[in-house]
N, C-alpha and C positions, 0 to 999 in steps of 0.2 A: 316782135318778129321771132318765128323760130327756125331752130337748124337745119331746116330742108328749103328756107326758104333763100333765092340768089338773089345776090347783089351785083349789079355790074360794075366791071374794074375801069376804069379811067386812064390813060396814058399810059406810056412804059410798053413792053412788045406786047402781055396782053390786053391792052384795048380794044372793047368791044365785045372782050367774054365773061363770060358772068364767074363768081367763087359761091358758094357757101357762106350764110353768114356767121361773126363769129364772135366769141365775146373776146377775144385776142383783140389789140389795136392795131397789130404789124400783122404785117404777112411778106415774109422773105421769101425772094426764088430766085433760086441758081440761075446762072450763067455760063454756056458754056464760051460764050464769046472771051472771054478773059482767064484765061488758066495759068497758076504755077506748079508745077511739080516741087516739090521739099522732103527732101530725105531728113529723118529724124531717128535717130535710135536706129540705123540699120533699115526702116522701113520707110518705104516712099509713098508719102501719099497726095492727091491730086484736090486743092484749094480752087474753087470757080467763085467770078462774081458773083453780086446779090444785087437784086432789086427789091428796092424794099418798097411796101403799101401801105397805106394807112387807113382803115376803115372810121369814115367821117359820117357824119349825121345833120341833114339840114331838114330844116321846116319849111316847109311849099305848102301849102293851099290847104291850111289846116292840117296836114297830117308829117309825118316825118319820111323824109327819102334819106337810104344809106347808100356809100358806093366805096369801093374801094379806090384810094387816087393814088397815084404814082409819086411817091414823094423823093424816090434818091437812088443813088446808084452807086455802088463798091467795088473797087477790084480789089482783086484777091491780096493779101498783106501774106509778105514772107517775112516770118519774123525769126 
């Protein structure tokens, strides 16, 4: 497979649209649904959930299908 060619994403808000595929396993994305604000050192900066993907590989009918699947989801950690 090469890097022009999509993969469709599985679950999560993007299902049903395709990524890039990649040789990464994860693919994180923001959220703005979940936000902290955290002052540090004088500066403030703004933490969004993550959704995280997982680029999986199955064997169908002789050949290999990838997709990325929706494995999990994080809010944002004030630490």
């Amino acid at each position: 497979m090469s890097e022009h060619e999509q993969v469709p994403v599985v679950g999560g808000p993007l299902d049903g649209q395709t990524r890039a595929w990649s040789t990464a396993r994860f693919l994180n994305v923001p959220d703005t649904k979940d936000m902290a604000t955290v002052v540090q050192d004088g500066e403030a900066m703004t933490l969004f959930g993550q959704h995280t993907y997982e680029l999986k590989c199955y064997a169908r009918a002789g050949g290999k299908v990838y997709q990325w699947e929706h494995v999990g989801y994080k809010k944002p950690e004030v630490k």
